[in-house]
C-alpha positions as CSV (number, residue, x, y, z in Angstrom):
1,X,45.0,8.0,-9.4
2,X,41.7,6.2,-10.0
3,X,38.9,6.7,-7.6
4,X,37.6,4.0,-5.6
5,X,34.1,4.6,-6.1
6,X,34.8,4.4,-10.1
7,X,36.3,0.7,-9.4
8,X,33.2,-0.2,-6.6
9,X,30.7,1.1,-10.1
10,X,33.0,-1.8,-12.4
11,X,32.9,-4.3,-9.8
12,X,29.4,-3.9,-9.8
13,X,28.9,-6.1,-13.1
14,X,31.8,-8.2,-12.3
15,X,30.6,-11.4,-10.1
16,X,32.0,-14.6,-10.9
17,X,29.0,-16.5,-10.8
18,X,27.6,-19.2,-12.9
19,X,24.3,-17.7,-12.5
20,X,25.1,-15.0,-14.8
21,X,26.2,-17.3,-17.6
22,X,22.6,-18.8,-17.5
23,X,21.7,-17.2,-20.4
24,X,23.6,-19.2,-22.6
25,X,22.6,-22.9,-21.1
26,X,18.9,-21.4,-22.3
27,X,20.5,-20.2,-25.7
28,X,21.3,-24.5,-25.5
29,X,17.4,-25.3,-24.5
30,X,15.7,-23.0,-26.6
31,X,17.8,-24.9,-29.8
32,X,17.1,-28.2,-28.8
33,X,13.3,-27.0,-28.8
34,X,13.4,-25.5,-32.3
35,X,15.8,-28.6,-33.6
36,X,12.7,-30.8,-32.3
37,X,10.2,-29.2,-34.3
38,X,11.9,-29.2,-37.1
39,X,13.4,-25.3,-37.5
40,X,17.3,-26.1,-38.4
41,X,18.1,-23.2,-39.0
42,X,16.5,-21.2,-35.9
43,X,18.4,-24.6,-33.8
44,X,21.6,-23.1,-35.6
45,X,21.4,-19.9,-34.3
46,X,20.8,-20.6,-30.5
47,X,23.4,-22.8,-30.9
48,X,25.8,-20.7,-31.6
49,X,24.7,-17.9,-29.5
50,X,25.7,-20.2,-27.1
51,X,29.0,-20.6,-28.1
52,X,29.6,-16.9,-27.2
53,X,30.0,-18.0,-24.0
54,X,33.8,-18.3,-24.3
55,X,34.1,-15.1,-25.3
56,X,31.8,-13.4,-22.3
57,X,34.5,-15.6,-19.9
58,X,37.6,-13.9,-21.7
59,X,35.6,-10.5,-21.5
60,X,35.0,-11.3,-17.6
61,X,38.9,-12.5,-17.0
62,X,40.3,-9.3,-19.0
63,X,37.8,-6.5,-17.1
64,X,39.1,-8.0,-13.5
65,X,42.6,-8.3,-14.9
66,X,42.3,-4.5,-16.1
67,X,41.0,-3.5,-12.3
68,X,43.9,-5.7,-10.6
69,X,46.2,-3.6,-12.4
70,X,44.6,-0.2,-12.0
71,X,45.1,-1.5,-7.8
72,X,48.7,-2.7,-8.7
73,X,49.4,0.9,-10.1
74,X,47.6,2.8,-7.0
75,X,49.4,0.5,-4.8
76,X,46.3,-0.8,-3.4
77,X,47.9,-4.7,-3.0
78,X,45.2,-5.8,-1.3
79,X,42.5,-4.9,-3.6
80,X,44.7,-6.4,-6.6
81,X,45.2,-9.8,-4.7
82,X,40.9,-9.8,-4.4
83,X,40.8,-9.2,-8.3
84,X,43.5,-11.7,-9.0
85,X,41.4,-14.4,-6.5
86,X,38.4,-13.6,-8.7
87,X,39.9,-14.2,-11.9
88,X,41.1,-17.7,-10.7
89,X,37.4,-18.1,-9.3
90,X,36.5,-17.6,-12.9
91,X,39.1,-20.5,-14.4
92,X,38.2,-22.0,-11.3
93,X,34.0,-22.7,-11.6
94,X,33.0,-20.7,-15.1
95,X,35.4,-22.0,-17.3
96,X,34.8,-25.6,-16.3
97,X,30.8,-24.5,-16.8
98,X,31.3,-23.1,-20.0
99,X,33.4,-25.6,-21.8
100,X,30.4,-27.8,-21.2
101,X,28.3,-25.8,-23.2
102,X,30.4,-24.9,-25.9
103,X,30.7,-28.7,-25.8
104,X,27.1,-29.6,-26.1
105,X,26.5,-26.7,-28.7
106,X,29.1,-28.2,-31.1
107,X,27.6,-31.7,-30.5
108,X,23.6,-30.3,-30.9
109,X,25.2,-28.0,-33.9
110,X,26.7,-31.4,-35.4
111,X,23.1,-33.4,-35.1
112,X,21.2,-30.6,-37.1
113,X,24.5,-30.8,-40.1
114,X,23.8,-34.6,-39.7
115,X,20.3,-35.0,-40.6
116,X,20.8,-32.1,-43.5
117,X,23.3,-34.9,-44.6
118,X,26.1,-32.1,-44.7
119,X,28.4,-34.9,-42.8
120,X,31.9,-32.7,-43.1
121,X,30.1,-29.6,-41.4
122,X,29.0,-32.5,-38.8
123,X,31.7,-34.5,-38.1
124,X,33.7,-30.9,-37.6
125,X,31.2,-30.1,-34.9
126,X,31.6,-33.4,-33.3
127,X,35.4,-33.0,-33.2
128,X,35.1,-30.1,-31.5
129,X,32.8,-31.2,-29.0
130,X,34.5,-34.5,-28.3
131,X,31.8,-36.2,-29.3
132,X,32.4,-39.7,-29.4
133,X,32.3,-41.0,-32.8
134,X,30.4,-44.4,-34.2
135,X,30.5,-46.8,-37.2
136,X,28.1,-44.4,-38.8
137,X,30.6,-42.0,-38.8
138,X,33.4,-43.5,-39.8
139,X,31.3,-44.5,-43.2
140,X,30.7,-40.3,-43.5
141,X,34.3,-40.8,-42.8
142,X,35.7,-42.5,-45.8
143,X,32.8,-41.1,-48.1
144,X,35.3,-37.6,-47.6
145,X,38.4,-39.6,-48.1
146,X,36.5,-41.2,-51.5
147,X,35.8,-37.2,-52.3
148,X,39.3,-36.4,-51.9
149,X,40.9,-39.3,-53.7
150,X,39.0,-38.7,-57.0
151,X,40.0,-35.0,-57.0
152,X,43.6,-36.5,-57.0
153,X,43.9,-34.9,-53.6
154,X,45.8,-37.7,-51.7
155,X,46.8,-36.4,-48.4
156,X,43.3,-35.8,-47.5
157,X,42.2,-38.7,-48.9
158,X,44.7,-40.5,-46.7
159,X,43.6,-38.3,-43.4
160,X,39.8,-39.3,-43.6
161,X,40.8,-42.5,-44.3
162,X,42.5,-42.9,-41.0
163,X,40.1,-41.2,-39.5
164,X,37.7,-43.4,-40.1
165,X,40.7,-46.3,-38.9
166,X,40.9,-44.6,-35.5
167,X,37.1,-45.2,-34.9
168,X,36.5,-48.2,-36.9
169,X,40.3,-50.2,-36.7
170,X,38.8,-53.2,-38.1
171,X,37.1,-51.8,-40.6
172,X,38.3,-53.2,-43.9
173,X,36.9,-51.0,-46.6
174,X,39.0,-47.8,-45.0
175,X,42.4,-50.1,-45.7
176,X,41.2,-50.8,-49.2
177,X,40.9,-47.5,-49.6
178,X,44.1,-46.5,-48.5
179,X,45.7,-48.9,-50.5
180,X,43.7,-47.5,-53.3
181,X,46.1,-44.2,-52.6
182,X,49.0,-45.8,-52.6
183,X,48.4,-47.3,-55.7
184,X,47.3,-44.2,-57.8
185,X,50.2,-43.0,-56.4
186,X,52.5,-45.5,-57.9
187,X,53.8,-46.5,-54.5
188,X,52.4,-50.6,-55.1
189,X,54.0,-52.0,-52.7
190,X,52.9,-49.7,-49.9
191,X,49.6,-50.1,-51.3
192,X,49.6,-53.8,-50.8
193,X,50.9,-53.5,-47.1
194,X,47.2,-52.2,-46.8
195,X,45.1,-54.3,-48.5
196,X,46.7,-57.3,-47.0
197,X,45.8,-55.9,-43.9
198,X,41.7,-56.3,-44.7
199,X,40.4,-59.5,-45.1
200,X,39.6,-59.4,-48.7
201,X,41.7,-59.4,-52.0
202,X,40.9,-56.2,-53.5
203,X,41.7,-56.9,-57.3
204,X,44.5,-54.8,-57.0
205,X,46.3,-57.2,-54.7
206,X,45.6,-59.6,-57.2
207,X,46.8,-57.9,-59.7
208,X,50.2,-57.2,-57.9
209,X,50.3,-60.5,-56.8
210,X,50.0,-61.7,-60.5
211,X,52.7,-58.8,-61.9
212,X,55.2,-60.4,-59.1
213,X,55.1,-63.7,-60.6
214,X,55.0,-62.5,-64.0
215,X,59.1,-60.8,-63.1
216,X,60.0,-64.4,-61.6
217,X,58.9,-66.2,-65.0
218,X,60.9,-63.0,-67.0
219,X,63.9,-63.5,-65.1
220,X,63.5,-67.2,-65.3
221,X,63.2,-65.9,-69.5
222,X,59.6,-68.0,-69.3
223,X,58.5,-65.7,-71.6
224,X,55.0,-67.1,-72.4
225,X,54.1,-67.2,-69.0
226,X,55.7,-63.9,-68.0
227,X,52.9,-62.6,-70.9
228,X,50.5,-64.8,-69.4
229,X,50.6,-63.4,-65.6
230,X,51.3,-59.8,-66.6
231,X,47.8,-60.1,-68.7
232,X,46.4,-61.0,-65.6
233,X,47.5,-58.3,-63.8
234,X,46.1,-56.0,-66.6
235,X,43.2,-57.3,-66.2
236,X,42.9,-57.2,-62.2
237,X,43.7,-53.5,-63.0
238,X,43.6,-52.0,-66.1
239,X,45.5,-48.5,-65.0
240,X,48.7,-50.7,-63.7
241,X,51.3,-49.2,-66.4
242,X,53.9,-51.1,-64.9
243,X,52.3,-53.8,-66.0
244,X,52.1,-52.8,-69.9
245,X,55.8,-51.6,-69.8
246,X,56.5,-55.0,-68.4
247,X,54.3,-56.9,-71.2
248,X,55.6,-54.4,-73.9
249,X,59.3,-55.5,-73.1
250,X,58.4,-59.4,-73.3
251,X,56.8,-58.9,-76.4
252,X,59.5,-56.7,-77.7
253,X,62.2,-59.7,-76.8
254,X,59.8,-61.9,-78.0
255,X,59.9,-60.4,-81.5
256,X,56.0,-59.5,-81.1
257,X,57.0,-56.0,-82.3
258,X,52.8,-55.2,-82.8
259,X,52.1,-56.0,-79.1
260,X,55.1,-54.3,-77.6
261,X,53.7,-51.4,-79.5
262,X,50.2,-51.7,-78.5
263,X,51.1,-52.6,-75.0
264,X,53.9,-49.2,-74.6
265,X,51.2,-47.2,-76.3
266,X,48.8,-48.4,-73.4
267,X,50.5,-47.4,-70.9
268,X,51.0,-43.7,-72.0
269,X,47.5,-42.9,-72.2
270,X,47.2,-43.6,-68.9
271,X,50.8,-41.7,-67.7
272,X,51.5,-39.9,-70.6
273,X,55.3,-38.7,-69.1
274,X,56.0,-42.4,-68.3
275,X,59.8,-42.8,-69.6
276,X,60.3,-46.4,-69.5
277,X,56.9,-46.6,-72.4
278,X,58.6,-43.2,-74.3
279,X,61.8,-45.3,-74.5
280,X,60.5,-48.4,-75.3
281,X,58.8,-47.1,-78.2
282,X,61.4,-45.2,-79.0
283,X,63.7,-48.1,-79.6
284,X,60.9,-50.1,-81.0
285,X,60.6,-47.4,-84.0
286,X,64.6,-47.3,-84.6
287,X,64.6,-51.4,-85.3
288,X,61.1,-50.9,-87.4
């Protein structure tokens, strides 16, 4: 059986009072002070020894949760029902208290990142501080998503670009940019859902827009202007390999053998596993 006067000596350092999380509102004030003359990295580690807040609240609730059940064991109800009233004290008026400062330390963290111009590290501090977010931001935004999309990394690409949507939903550069996925990742006409949905005509629209009515004229066996339109799709966008296959095989029915060539050969140095310009040349060298 535990002694009382050994539970009396824990409860001693066990108050639920906001007072005694104090410490870390100053940890807040004395970052602010160093972030204001100019000591980032001294701002950093206030900050942060602020955050250790949460962690003194779960130390708090688990000390008078171990006490409740020492009383719950000695069958000492009453005593266990007090500890039990305390811990919802803490969820109560501490929790509320130190959510606000982990809050402001993630926002005051997020400033200092923001004026190093490390804008990931920021806009990860803002998140977590519910900071709202500005136009500003949403630029940092799509500069991540731009980072992503030239490593060939699309998902992310696509998540900071609608990131940037949620703050900014007018914001026409983030659809072009999306659309910019889409189309790297062959899926056109996904990509041109989005840049229809900005104000501008992003060559690559154009460029759709002209490979379109280059397969009317093809089915309509206008040749001439088929070649025609689907030049001025290349030319809108000089990666669009559906565009060169499509050239290739008017050239080819057009008995410009040379240009179906060139135009299939095109296309593989840009997707070198492309079937539909292996089999075109393919046939191309049987009739040669």
């Amino acid at each position: 059986m535990i002694e009382n006067d050994n539970i009396s000596k824990i409860m001693e350092d066990l108050k639920p009072d906001i007072n005694n999380y104090k410490v870390y509102e100053d940890h807040l004030t004395e970052g602010i002070r160093c972030h204001s003359r100019g000591d980032s990295n001294m701002a950093l580690t206030f900050f942060e020894k602020a955050l250790k807040i949460s962690t003194a609240c779960k130390k708090e609730i688990l000390k008078y949760n171990d006490l409740r059940n020492i009383c719950s064991a000695n069958n000492e109800l009453a005593k266990a029902e007090n500890y039990m009233k305390k811990i919802s004290e803490v969820y109560r008026d501490i929790i509320p208290y130190s959510k606000e400062i982990i809050s402001k330390a993630y926002h005051y963290m997020g400033n200092v990142y923001w004026e190093e111009t490390k804008h990931e590290k920021a806009i990860k501090c803002y998140e977590k501080a519910g900071t709202k977010l500005n136009a500003e931001t949403a630029y940092e935004y799509q500069k991540q998503g731009d980072i992503f999309l030239a490593r060939k990394e699309y998902a992310d690409a696509l998540n900071y670009y609608n990131k940037a949507l949620d703050i900014q939903p007018n914001c026409e550069n983030a659809y072009e940019k999306i659309g910019n996925v889409y189309w790297c990742q062959k899926k056109y006409k996904r990509a041109v859902e989005y840049y229809k949905k900005g104000n501008t005509k992003p060559k690559r629209l154009l460029a759709f827009e002209s490979f379109e009515i280059g397969n009317a004229y093809f089915k309509q066996k206008e040749y001439n202007k088929a070649v025609e339109y689907y030049e001025s799709a290349i030319k809108f966008s000089s990666d669009y390999v559906l565009a060169y296959n499509n050239l290739g095989a008017t050239h080819r029915i057009m008995n410009n053998d040379d240009k179906a060539t060139e135009c299939y050969s095109k296309a593989l140095k840009i997707e070198p596993n492309n079937q539909t310009a292996t089999a075109g040349l393919r046939t191309l060298k049987r009739v040669q």
